[in-house]
MDAnalysis code that builds the backbone (N, CA, C; Angstrom):
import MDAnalysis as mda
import numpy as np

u = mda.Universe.empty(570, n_residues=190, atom_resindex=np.repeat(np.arange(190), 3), trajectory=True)
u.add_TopologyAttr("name", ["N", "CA", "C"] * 190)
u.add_TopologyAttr("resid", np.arange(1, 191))
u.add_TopologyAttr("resname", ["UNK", "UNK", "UNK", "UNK", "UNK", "UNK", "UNK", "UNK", "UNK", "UNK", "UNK", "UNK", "UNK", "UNK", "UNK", "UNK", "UNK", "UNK", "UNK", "UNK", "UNK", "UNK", "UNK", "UNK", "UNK", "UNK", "UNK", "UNK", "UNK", "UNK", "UNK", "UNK", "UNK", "UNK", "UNK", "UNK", "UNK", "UNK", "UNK", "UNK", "UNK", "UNK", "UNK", "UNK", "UNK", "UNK", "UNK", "UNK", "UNK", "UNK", "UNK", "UNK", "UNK", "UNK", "UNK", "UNK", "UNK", "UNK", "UNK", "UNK", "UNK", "UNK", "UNK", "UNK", "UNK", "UNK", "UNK", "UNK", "UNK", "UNK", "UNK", "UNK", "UNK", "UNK", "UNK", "UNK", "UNK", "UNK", "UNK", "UNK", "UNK", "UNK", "UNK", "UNK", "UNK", "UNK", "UNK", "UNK", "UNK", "UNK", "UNK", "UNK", "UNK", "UNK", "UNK", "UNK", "UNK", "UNK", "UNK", "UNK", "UNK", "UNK", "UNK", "UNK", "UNK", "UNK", "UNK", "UNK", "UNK", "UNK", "UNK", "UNK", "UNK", "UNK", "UNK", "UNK", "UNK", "UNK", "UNK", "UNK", "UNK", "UNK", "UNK", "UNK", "UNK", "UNK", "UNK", "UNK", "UNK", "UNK", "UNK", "UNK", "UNK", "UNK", "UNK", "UNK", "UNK", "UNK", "UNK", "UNK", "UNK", "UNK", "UNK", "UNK", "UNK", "UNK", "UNK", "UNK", "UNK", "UNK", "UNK", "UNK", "UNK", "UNK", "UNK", "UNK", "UNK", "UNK", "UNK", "UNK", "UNK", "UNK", "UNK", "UNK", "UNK", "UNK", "UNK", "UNK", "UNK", "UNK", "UNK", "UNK", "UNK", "UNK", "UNK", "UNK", "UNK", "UNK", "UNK", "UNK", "UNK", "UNK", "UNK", "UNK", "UNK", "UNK", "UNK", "UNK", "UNK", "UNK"])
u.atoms.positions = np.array([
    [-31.968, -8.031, 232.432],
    [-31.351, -6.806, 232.874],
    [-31.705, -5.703, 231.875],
    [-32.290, -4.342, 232.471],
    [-32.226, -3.477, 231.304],
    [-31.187, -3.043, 230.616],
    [-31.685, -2.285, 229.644],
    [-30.324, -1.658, 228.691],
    [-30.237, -0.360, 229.310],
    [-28.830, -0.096, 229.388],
    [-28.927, 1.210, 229.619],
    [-29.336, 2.380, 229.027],
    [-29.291, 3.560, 229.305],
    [-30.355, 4.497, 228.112],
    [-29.230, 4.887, 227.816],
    [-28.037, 4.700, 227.340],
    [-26.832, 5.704, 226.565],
    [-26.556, 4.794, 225.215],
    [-27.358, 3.311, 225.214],
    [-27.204, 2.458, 223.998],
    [-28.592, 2.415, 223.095],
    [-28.348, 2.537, 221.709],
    [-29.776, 2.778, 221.052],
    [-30.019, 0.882, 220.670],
    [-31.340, 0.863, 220.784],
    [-31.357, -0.324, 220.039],
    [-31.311, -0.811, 218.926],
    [-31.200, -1.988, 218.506],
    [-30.693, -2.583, 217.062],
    [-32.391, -2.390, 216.262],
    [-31.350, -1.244, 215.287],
    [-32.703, -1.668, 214.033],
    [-33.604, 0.000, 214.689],
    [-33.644, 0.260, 215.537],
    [-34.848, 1.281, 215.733],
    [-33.838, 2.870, 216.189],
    [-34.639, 3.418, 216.658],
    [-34.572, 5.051, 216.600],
    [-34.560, 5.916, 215.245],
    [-34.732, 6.994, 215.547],
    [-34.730, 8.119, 214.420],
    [-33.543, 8.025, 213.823],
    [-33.514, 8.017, 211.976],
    [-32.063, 8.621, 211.679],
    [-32.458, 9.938, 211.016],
    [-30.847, 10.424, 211.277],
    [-31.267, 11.974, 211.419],
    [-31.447, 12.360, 209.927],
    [-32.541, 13.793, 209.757],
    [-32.826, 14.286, 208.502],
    [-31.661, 14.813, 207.871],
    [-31.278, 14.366, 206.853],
    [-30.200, 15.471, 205.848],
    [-31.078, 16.492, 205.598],
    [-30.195, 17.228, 205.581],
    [-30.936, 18.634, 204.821],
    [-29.303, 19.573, 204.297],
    [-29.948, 20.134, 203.119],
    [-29.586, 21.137, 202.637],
    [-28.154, 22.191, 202.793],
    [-27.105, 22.486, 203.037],
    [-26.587, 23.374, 203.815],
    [-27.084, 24.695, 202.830],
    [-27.406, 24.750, 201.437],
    [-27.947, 25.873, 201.176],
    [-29.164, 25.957, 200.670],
    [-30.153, 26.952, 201.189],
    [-31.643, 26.917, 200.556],
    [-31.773, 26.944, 198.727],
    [-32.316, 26.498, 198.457],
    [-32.458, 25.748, 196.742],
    [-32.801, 27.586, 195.921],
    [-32.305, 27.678, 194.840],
    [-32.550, 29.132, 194.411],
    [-33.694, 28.852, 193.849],
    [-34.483, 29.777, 192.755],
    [-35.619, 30.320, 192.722],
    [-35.972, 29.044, 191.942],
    [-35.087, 29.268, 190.464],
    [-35.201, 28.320, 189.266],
    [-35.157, 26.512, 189.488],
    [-34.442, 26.566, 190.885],
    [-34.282, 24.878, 190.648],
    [-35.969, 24.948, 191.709],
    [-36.554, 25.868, 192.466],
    [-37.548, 25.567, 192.707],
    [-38.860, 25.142, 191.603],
    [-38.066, 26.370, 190.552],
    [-39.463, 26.542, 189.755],
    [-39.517, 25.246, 188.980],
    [-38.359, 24.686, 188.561],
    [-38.253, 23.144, 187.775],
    [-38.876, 22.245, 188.456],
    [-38.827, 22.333, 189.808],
    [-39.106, 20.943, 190.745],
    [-40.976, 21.416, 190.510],
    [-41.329, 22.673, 190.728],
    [-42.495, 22.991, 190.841],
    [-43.617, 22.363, 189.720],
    [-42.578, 22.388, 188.706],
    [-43.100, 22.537, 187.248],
    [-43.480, 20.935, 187.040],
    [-43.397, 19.820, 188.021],
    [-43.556, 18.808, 187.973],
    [-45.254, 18.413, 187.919],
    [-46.176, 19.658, 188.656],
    [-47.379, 18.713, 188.153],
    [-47.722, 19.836, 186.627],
    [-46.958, 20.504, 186.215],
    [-47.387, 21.323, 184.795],
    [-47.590, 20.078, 183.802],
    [-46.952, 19.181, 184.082],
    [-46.743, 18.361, 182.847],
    [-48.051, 17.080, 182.679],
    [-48.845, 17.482, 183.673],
    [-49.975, 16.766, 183.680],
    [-50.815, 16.926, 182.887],
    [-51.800, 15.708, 181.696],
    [-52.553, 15.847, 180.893],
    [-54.057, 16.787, 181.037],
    [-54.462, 17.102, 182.585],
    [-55.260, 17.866, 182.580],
    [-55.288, 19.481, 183.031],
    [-54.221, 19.570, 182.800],
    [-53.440, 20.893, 183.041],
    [-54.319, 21.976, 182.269],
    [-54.502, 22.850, 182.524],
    [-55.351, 24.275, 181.924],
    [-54.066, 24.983, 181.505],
    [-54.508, 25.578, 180.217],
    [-53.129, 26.270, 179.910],
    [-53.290, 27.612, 180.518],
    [-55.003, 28.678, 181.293],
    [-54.967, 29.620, 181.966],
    [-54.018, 29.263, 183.273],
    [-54.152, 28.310, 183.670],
    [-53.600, 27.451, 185.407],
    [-51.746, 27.646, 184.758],
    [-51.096, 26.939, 183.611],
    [-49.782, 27.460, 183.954],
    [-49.441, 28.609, 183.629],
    [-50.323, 29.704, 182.819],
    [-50.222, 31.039, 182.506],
    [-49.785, 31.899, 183.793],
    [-50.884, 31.512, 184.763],
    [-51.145, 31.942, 186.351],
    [-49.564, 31.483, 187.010],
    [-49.271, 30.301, 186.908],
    [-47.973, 29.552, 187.603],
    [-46.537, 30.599, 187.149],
    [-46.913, 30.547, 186.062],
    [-45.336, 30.929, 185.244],
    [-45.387, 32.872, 186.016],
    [-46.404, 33.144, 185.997],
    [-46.835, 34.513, 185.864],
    [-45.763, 35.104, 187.266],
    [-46.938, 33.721, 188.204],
    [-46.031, 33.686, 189.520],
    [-44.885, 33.870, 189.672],
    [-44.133, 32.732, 189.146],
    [-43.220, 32.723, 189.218],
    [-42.167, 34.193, 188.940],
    [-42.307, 34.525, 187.750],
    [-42.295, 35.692, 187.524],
    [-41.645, 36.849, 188.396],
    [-43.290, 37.049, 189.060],
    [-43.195, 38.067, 190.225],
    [-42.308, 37.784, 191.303],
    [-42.247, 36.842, 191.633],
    [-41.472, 36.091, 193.002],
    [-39.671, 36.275, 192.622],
    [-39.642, 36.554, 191.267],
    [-38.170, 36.774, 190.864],
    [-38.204, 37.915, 191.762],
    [-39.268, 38.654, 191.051],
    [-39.263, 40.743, 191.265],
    [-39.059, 40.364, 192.869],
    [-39.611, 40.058, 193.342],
    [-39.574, 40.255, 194.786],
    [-38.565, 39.333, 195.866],
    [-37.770, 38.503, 194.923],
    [-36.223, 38.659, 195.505],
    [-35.716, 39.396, 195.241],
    [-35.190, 39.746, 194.124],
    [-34.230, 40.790, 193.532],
    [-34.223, 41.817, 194.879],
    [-35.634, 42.352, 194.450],
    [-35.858, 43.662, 195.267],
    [-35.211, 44.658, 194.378],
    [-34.261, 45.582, 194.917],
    [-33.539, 46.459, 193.929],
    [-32.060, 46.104, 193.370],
    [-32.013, 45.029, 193.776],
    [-30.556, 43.973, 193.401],
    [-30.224, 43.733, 192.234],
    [-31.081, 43.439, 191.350],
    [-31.081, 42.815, 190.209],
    [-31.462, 44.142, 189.001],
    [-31.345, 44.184, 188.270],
    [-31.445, 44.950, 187.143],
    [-33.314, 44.519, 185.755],
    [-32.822, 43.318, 185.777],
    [-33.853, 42.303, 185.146],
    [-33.730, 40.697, 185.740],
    [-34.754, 40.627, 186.764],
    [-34.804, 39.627, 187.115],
    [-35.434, 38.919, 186.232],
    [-36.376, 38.636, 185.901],
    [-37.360, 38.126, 185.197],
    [-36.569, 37.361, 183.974],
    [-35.155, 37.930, 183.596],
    [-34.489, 37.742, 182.799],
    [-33.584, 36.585, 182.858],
    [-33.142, 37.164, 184.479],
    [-32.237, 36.127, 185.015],
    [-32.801, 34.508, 185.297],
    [-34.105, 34.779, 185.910],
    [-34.795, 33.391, 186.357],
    [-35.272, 32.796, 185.041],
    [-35.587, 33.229, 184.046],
    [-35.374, 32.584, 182.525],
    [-34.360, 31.817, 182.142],
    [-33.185, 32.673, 182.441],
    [-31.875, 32.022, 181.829],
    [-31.440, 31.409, 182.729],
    [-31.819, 31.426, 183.918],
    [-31.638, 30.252, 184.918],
    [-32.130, 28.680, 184.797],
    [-33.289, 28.472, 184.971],
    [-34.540, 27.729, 184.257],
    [-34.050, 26.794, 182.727],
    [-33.479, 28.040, 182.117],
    [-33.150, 27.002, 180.958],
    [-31.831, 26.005, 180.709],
    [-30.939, 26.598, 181.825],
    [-29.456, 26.232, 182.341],
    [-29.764, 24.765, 183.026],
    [-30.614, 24.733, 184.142],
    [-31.160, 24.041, 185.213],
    [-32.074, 22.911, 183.911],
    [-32.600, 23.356, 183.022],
    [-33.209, 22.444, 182.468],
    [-32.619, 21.459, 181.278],
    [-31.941, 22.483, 180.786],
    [-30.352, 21.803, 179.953],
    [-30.088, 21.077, 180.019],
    [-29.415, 21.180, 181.248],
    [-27.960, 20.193, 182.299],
    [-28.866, 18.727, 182.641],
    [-30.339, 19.009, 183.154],
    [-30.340, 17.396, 183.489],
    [-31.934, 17.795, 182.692],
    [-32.021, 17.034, 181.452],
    [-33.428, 17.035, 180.783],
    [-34.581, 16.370, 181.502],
    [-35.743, 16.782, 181.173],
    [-36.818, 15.897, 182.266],
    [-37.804, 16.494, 181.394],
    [-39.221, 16.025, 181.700],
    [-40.455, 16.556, 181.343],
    [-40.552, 17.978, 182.259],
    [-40.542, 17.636, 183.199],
    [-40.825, 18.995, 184.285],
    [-39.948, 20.123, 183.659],
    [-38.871, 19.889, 183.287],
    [-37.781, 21.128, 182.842],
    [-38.088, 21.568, 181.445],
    [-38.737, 20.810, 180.750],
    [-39.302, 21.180, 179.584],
    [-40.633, 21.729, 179.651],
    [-41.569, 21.303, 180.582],
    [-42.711, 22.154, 181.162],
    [-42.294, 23.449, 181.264],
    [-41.194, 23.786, 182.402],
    [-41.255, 25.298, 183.339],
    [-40.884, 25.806, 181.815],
    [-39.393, 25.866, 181.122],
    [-39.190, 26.812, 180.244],
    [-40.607, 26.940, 179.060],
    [-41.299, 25.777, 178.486],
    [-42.776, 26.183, 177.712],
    [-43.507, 26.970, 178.996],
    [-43.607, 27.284, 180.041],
    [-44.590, 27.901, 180.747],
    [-44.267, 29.780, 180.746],
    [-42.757, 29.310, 180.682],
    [-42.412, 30.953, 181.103],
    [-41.979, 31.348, 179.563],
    [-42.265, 30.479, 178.662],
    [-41.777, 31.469, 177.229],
    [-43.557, 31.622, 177.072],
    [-44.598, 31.475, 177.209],
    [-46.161, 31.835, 177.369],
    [-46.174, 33.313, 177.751],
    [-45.442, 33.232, 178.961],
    [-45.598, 35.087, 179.751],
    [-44.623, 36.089, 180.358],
    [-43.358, 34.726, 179.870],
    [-42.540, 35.575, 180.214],
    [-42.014, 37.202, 179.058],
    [-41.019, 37.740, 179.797],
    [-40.934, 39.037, 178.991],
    [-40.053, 38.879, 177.419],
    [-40.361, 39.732, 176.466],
    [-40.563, 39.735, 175.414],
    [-38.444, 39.664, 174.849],
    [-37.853, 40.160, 175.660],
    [-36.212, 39.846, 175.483],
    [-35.931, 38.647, 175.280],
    [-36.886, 37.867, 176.429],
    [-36.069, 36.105, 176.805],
    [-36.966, 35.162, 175.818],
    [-38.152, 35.656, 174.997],
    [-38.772, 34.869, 174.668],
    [-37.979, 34.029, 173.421],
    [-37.220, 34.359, 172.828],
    [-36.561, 33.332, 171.628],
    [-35.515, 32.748, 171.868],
    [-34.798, 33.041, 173.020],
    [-34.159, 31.735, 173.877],
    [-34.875, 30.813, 174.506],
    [-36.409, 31.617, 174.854],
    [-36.938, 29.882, 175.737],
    [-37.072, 29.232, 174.325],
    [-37.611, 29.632, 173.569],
    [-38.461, 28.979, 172.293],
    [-37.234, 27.999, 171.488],
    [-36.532, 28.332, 171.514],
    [-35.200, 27.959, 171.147],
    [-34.605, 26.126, 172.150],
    [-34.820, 26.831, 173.549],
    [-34.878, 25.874, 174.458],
    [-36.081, 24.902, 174.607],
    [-36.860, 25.173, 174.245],
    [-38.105, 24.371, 174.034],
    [-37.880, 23.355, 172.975],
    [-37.369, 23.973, 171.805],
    [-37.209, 22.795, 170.371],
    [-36.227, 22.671, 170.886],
    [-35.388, 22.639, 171.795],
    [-33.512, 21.376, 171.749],
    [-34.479, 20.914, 172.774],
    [-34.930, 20.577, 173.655],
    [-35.548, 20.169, 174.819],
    [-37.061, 18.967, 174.341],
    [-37.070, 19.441, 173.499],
    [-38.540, 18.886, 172.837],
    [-38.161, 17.531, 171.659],
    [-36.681, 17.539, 171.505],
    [-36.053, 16.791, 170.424],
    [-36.189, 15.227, 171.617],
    [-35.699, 15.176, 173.515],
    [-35.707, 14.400, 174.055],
    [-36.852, 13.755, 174.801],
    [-37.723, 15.088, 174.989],
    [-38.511, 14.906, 176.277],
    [-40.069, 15.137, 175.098],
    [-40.944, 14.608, 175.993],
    [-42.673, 14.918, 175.331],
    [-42.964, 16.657, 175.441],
    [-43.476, 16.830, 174.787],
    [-44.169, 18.345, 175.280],
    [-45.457, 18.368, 176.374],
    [-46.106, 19.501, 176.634],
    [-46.794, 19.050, 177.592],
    [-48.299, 19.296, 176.598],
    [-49.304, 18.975, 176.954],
    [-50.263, 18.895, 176.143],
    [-50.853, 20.436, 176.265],
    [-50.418, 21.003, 176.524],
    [-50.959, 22.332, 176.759],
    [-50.270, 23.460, 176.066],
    [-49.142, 22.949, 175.664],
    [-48.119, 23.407, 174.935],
    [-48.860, 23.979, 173.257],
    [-49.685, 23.137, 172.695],
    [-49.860, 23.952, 171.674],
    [-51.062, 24.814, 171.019],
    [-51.599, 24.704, 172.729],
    [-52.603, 25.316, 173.133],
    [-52.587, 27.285, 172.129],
    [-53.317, 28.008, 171.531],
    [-53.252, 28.930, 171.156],
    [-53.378, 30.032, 172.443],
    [-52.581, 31.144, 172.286],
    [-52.288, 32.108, 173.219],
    [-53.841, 32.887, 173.412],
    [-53.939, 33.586, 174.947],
    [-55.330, 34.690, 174.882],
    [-55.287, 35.331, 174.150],
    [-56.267, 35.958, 173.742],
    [-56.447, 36.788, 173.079],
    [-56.987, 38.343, 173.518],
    [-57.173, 39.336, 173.758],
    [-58.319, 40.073, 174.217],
    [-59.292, 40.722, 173.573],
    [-59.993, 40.489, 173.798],
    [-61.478, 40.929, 173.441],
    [-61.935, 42.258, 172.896],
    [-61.844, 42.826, 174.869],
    [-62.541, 43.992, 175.106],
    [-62.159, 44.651, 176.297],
    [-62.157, 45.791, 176.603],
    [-61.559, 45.789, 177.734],
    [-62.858, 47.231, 178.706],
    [-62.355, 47.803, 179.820],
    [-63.092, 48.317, 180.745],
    [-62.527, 49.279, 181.713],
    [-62.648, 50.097, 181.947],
    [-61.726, 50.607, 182.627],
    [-62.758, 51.763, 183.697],
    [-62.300, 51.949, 185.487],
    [-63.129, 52.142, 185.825],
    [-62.294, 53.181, 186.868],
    [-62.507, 54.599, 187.325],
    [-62.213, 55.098, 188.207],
    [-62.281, 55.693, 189.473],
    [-61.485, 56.073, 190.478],
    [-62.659, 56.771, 191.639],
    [-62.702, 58.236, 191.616],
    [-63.228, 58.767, 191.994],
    [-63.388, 60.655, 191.810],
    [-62.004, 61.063, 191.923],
    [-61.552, 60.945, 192.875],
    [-60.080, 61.373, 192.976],
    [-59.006, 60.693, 192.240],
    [-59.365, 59.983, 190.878],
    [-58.095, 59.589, 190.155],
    [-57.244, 58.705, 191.215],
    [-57.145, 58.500, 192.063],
    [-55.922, 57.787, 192.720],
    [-55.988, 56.390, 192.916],
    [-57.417, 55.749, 192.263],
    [-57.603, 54.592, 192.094],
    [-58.378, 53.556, 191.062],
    [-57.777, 53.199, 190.091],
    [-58.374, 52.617, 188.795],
    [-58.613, 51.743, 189.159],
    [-59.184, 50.883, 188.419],
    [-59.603, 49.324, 187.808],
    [-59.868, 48.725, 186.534],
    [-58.891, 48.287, 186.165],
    [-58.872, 47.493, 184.360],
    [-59.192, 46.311, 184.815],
    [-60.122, 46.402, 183.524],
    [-60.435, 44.779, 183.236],
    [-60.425, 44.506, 181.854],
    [-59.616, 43.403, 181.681],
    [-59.655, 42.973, 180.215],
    [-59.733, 41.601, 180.027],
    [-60.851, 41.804, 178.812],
    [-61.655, 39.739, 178.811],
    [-60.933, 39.586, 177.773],
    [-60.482, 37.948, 178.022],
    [-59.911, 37.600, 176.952],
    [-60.731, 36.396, 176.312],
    [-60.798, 35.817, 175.192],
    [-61.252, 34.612, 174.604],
    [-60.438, 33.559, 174.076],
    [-61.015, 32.871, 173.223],
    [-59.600, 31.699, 173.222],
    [-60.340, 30.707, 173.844],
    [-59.153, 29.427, 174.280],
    [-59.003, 28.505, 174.899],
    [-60.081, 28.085, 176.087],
    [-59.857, 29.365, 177.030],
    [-60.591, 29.327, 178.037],
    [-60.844, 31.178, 178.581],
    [-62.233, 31.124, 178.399],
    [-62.249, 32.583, 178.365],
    [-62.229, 33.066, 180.036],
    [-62.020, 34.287, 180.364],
    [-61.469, 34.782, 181.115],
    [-61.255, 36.282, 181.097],
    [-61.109, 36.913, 182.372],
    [-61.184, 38.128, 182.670],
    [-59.855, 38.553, 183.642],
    [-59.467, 39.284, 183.033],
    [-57.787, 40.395, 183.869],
    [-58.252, 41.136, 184.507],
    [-58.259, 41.264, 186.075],
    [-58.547, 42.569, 186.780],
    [-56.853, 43.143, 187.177],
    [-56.691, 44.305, 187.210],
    [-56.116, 44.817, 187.999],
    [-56.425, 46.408, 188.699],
    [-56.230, 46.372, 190.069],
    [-56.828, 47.027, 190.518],
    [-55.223, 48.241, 190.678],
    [-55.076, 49.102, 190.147],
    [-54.297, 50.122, 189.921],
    [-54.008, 51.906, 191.027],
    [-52.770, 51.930, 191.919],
    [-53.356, 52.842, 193.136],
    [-52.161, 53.833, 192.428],
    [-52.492, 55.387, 192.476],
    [-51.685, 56.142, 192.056],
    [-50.940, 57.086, 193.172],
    [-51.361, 56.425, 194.689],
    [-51.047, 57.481, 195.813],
    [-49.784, 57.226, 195.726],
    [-49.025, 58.103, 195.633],
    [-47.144, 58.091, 196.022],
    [-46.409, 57.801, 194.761],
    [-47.109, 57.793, 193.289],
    [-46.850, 56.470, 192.319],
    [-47.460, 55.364, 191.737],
    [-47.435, 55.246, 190.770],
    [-48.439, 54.209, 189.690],
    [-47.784, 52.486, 190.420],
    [-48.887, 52.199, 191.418],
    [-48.543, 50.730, 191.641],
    [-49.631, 49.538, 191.318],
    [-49.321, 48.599, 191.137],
    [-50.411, 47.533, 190.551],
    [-50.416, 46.623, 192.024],
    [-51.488, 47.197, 192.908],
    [-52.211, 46.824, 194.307],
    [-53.001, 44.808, 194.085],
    [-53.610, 45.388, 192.922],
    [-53.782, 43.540, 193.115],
    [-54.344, 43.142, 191.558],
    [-53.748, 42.029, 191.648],
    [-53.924, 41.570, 190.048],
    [-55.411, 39.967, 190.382],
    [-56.200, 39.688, 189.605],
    [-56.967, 38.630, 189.585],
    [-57.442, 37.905, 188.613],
    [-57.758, 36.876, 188.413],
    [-58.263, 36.303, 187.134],
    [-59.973, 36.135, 187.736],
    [-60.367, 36.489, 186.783],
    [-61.881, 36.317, 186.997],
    [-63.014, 35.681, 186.062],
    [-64.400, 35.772, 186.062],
    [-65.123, 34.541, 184.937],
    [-65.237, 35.859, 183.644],
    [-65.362, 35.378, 182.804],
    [-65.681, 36.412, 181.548],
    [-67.473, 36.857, 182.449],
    [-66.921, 38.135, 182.015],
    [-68.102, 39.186, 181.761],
    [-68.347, 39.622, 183.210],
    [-66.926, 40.096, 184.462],
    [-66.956, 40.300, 185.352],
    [-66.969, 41.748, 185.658],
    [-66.635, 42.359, 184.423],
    [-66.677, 43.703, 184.556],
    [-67.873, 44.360, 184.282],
    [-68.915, 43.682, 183.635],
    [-70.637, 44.006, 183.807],
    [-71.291, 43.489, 185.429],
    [-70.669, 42.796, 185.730],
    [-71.114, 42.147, 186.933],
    [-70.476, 43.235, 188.139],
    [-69.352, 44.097, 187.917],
    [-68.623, 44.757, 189.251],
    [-69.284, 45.890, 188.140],
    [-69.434, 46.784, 187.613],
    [-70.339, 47.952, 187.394],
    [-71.801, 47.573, 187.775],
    [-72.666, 46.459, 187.696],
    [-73.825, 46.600, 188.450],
    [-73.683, 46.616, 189.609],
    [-72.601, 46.636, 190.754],
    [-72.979, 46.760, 191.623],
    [-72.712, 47.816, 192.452],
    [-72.487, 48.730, 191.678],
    [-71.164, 50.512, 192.215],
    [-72.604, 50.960, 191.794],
])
């Protein structure tokens, strides 16, 4: 005799997904994120870039909400990394005391050595900071659109573009990492 279809069978069907009732905030993302930072072949330009991210992605929750975000997702990060120690949580705060802003930097550093007493550091950690070189700077007739470039050396050398628009206000339109000696390479071709 069949089963009727209002009884599930033993052992099978879908069980249902848990999820969340609230979306995860910035910092417990950036900890969970910070999980492949702690990998031995990690580039210390690659979490420079990550943390940098991260960063911006504060600015652009906030929006005009926040006063100093950049500040907040620091002291978030190090709260979040505190409370339950891990490699990954000791990664994100060494990533964002690299680039983060110059207020929060001796609380991460601070959080780094109580954090560093339990957990490994990451091998990238005592990596020496960029340096810059030289820099470039390039405009269009009408002033309303720059381009900096600044090479750095070190570790792993490398080039800062940002491409700079002044219509309405000084805004930074797009930022890039590029190979050293990209700014001889974009003047040969203007």
């Amino acid at each position: 005799m069949p089963k009727s279809r209002g009884r599930r069978k033993p052992g099978g069907g879908k069980k249902p997904v848990r999820r969340s009732p609230h979306p995860l905030r910035l910092s417990d993302r950036v900890v969970r994120e910070a999980r492949t930072l702690h990998l031995e072949d990690r580039d210390v330009l690659a979490v420079g870039a990550w943390a940098s991210g991260c960063l911006g992605e504060a600015w652009l929750a906030a929006g005009m909400m926040e006063r100093e975000p950049e500040q907040t997702l620091c002291l978030e990060v190090v709260g979040r990394a505190s409370t339950t120690p891990s490699p990954h949580g000791l990664a994100a705060v060494a990533a964002l005391k690299r680039v983060g802003p110059p207020d929060s930097r001796s609380m991460l550093g601070e959080a780094v050595e109580i954090l560093a007493g339990s957990q490994p550091l990451p091998a990238w950690h005592a990596a020496a900071p960029h340096r810059p070189v030289r820099a470039w700077r390039a405009e269009d007739v009408w002033d309303s659109e720059r381009v900096l470039f600044v090479e750095y050396g070190g570790p792993v050398p490398h080039t800062l573009m940002a491409q700079i628009n002044e219509v309405g206000g000084t805004m930074v339109d797009k930022l890039a990492l590029l190979t050293p000696a990209a700014a001889e390479a974009w003047a040969a071709m203007r």
